[in-house]
C-alpha positions in Angstrom: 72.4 3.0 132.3 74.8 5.5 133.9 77.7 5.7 135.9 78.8 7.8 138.8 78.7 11.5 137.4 78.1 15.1 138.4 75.2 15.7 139.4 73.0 17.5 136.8 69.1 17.8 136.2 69.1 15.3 133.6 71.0 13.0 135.9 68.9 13.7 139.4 65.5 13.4 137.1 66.5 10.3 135.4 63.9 8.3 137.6 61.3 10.1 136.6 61.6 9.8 133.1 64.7 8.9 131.4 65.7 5.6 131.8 62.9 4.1 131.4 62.3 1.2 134.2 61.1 2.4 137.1 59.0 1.1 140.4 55.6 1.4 140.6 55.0 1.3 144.5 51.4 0.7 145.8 50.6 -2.0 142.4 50.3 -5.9 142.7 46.8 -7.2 143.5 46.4 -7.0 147.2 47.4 -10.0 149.0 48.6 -8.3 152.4 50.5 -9.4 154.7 49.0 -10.9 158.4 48.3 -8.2 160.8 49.9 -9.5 163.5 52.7 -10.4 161.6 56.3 -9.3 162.7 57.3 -8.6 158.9 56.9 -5.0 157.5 57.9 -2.9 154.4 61.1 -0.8 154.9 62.0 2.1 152.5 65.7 3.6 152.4 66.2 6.9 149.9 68.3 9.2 148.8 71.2 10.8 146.5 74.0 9.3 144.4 75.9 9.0 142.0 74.1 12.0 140.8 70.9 10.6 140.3 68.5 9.0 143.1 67.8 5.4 144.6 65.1 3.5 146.5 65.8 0.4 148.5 62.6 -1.1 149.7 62.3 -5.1 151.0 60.1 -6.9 153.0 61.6 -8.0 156.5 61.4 -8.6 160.2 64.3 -5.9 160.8 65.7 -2.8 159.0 68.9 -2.7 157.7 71.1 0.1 158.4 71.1 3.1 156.3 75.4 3.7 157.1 75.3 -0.1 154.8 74.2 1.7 152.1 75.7 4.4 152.2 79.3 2.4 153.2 78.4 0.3 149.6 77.9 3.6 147.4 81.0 5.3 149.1 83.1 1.8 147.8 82.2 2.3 143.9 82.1 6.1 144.5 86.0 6.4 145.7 86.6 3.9 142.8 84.9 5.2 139.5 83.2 8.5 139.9 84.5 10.7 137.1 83.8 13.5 138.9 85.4 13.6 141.7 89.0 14.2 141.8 90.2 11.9 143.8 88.7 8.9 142.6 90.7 6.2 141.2 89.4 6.8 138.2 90.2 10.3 137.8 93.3 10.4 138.9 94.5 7.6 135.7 92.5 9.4 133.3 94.4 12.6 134.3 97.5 10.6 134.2 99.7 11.5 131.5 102.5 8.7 132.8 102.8 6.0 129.4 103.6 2.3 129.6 104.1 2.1 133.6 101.5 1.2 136.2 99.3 2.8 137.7 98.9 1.4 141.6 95.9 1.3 143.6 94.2 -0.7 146.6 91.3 -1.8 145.2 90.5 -3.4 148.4 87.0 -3.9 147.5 87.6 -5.9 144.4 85.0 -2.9 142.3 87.9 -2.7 139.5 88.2 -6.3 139.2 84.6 -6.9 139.0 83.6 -4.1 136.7 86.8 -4.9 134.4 86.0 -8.2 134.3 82.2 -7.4 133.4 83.4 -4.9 130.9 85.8 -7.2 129.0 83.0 -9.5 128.9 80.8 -7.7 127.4 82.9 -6.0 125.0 83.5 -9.6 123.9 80.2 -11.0 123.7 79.1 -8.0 121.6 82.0 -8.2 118.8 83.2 -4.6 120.2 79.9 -2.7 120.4 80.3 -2.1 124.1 83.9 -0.2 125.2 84.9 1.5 127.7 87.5 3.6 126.3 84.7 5.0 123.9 85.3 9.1 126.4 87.7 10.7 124.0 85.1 10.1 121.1 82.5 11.1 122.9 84.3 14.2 124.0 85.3 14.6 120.2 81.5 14.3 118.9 80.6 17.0 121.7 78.8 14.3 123.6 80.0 15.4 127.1 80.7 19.3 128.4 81.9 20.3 125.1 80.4 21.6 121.7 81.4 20.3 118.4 79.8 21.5 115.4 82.1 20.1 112.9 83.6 16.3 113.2 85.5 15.1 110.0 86.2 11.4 109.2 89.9 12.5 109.9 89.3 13.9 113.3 87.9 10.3 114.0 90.7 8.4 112.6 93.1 10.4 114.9 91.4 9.3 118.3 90.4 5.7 117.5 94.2 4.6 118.2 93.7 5.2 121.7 89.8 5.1 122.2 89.2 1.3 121.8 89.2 -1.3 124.2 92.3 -3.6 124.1 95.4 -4.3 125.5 97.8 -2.7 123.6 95.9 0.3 124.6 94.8 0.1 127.9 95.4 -2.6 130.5 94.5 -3.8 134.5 96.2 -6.3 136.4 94.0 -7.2 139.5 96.9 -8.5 141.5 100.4 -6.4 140.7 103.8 -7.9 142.3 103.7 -4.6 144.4 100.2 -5.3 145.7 97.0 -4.2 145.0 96.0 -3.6 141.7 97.8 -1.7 138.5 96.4 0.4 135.5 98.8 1.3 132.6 98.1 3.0 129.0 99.7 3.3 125.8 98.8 6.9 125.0 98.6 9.9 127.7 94.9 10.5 125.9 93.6 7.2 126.5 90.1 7.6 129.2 88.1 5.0 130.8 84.6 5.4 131.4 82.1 3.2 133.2 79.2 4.7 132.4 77.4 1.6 130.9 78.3 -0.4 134.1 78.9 1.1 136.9 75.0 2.0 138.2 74.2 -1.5 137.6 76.8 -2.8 139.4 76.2 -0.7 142.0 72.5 -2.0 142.4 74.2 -5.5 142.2 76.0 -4.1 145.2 73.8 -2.5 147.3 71.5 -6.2 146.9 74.3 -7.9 148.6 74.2 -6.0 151.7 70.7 -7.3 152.0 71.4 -10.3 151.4 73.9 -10.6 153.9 72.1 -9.5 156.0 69.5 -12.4 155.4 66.9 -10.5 153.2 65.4 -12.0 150.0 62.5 -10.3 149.3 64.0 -6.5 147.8 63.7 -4.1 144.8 67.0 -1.9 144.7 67.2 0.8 142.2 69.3 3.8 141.4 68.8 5.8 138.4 66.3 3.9 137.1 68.4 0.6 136.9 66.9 -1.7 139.0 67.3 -5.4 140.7 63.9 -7.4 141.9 64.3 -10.4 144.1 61.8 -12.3 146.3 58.1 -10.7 146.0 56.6 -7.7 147.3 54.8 -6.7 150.7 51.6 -8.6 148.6 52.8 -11.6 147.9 53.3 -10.5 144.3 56.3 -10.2 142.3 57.7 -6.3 142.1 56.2 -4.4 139.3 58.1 -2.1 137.3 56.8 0.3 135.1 58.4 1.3 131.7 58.2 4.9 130.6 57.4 5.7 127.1 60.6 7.1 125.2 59.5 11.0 124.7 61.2 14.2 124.7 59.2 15.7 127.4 57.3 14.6 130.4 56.1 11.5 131.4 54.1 8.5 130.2 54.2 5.0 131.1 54.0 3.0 128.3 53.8 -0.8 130.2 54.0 -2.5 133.6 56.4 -5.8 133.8 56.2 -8.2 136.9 59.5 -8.7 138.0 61.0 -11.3 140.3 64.4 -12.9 140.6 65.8 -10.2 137.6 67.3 -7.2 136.9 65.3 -4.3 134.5 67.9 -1.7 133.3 66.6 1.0 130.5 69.1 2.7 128.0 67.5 5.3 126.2 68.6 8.3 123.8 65.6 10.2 123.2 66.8 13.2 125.3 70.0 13.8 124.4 70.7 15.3 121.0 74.0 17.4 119.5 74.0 19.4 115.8 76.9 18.1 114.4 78.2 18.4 110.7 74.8 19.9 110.0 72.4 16.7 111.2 70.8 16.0 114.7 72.4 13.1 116.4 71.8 11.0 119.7 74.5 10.7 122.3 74.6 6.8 121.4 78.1 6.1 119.7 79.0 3.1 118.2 83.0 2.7 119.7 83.1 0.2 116.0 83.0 2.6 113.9 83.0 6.0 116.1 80.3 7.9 114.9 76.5 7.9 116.3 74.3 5.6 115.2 71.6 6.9 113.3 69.2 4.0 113.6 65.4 4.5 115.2 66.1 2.3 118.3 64.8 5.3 121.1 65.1 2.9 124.3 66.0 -0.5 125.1 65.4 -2.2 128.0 66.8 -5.4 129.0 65.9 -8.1 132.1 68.8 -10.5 133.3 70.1 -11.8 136.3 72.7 -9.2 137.5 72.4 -5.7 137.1 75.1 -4.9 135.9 74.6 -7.2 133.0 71.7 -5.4 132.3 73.0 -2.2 132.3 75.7 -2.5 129.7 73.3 -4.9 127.5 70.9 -2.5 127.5 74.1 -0.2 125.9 75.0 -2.9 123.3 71.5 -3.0 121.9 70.7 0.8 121.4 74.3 0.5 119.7 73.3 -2.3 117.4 70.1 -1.2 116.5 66.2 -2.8 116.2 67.5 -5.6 114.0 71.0 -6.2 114.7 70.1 -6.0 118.5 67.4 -8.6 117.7 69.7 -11.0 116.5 72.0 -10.0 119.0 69.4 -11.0 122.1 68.7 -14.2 120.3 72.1 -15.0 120.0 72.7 -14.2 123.8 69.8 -16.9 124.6 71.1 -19.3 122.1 73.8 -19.4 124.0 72.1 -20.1 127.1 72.1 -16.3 129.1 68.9 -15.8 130.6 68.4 -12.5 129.3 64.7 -10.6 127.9 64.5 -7.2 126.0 61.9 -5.0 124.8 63.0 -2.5 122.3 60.9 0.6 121.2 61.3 2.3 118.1 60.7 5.3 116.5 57.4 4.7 113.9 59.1 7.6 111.3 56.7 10.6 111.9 54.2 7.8 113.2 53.5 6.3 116.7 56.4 4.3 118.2 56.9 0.7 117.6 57.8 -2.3 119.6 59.9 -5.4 119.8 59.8 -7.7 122.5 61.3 -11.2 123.4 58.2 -13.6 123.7 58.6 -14.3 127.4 58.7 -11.0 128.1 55.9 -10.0 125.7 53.6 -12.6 127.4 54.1 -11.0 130.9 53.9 -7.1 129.2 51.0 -5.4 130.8 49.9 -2.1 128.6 49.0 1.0 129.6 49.5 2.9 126.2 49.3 0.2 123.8 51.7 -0.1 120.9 51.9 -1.6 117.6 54.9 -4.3 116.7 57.7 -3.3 114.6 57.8 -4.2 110.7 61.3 -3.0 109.6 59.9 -3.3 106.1 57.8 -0.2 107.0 61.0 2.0 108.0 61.9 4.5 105.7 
């Protein structure tokens, strides 16, 4: 799950083989729809957010592409970090301390992605933050190299890289309109990148549905929202790519309907640092990397951008913590799956899976269940 960013190859390429959950067009057994029938298939593509997305639905009437487009431009204005004169750009090249920041935010995306965000960072004791930019910066994780981080050089950023209000703070409805951003420190960066895709797909699914569709599969960069069935009758099937460092595999096929499928994965990024290879997963707890075997995670729940920063918490947590993590979630009552796969130490990759989801798994490259008694 990623936000808007520059493009890059990594990033345009990401729904061919990063992510992780992607569609498989053309699958589903063959229940066609009546030839005389009025109802077709409509397909819009294209670029954003640097990365692609496919919008395909089933329906009497096409939808404009300038909807679409009009929906991406709305988060893009808002919280792409790479364009200068985004909302988010401009405060996390503000060096003003302790006053506010004022925007429009006269689509609500702030509010809604703040209000996911805080959510999340709650229900996950801290393990998903979106201050967590100057740490990655400081482990080399973004445009920089860093082949030396100390536990001191860590210390001195967490003060203003974690996600509270004493730090960092949004009022969605300032007394001079609009909304307001303020920080504590001129250091302190937001960054959406857990969020923002799946929200976006969230978002691009409402302008369907308003304009009376149901039946849908949105996706863009790999996070992806099912609702209604397919052209057959069927619900959407999305395939799930098997977590190596080159080329693609798909590892299963999941029938999806009424859900969102969002992938995280860190099996293509990797920085030397200190000496030692590490993924670009951070935990914003403790700020340093994880070092766990958890190579992708991919979560189902209603909204996408759920999804997307779930799929975040667990590669943070890990194979067992995120275990008890999911179970907690559905303990709870969210209607959220997972299926995590691991790294088998030198061995063939492992899997965990929630039983619902497990039941519904179709394989195309068979695994064997994870034993975390076997991990070294």
């Amino acid at each position: 799950m990623t936000s808007v960013a520059k493009p890059s190859l990594d990033r345009i390429t990401k729904a061919l083989a990063v992510a992780g959950a992607f569609v498989a067009f053309g699958c589903g057994n063959p229940n066609p729809l009546p030839s005389n029938s009025t109802v077709r298939v409509w397909v819009h593509q294209g670029e954003a957010q640097g990365t692609t997305y496919t919008v395909k639905y089933v329906s009497q009437d096409s939808v404009s592409q300038a909807a679409f487009e009009a929906c991406l431009e709305e988060v893009d204005v808002e919280m792409n970090a790479w364009r200068p004169s985004s909302t988010l750009s401009k405060f996390n090249a503000s060096t003003e301390v302790g006053t506010a920041f004022s925007f429009a935010d006269s689509a609500g995306v702030w509010e809604d992605v703040w209000r996911i965000s805080e959510d999340v960072h709650r229900l996950s004791g801290g393990a998903f933050d979106v201050t967590v930019g100057p740490l990655m910066k400081l482990w080399g994780f973004r445009m920089e190299r860093r082949d030396v981080v100390t536990p001191a050089m860590v210390d001195s950023v967490r003060p203003f890289a974690h996600f509270a209000d004493d730090v960092v703070r949004f009022v969605p409805k300032c007394e001079a309109g609009g909304a307001a951003l303020s920080k504590s420190d001129p250091r302190t960066e937001l960054d959406f990148n857990a969020v923002a895709q799946g929200y976006t797909v969230d978002a691009m699914s409402q302008v369907l549905l308003d304009q009376g569709v149901t039946n849908m599969m949105v996706e863009l960069g790999g996070e992806v929202k099912c609702l209604g069935l397919n052209q057959h009758g069927q619900p959407w099937r999305i395939a799930i790519d098997r977590p190596q460092e080159e080329g693609r595999t798909l590892q299963a096929v999941l029938p999806v309907a009424e859900m969102s499928i969002c992938t995280s994965g860190n099996y293509r990024k990797v920085s030397v640092v200190n000496g030692q290879r590490f993924s670009h997963t951070l935990d914003p707890r403790t700020g340093a990397p994880v070092t766990h075997g958890l190579l992708s995670a991919t979560v189902l729940a209603p909204e996408a951008a759920y999804a997307d920063a779930f799929a975040t918490v667990c590669m943070v947590l890990g194979p067992e913590a995120g275990q008890r993590w999911i179970a907690q979630m559905q303990a709870q009552g969210e209607e959220v799956e997972a299926l995590f796969i691991m790294d088998g130490a030198g061995e063939a990759f492992t899997y965990w899976a929630t039983p619902s989801l497990e039941a519904q798994l179709e394989w195309l490259e068979p695994l064997d269940k994870y034993d975390p008694t076997l991990v070294e």
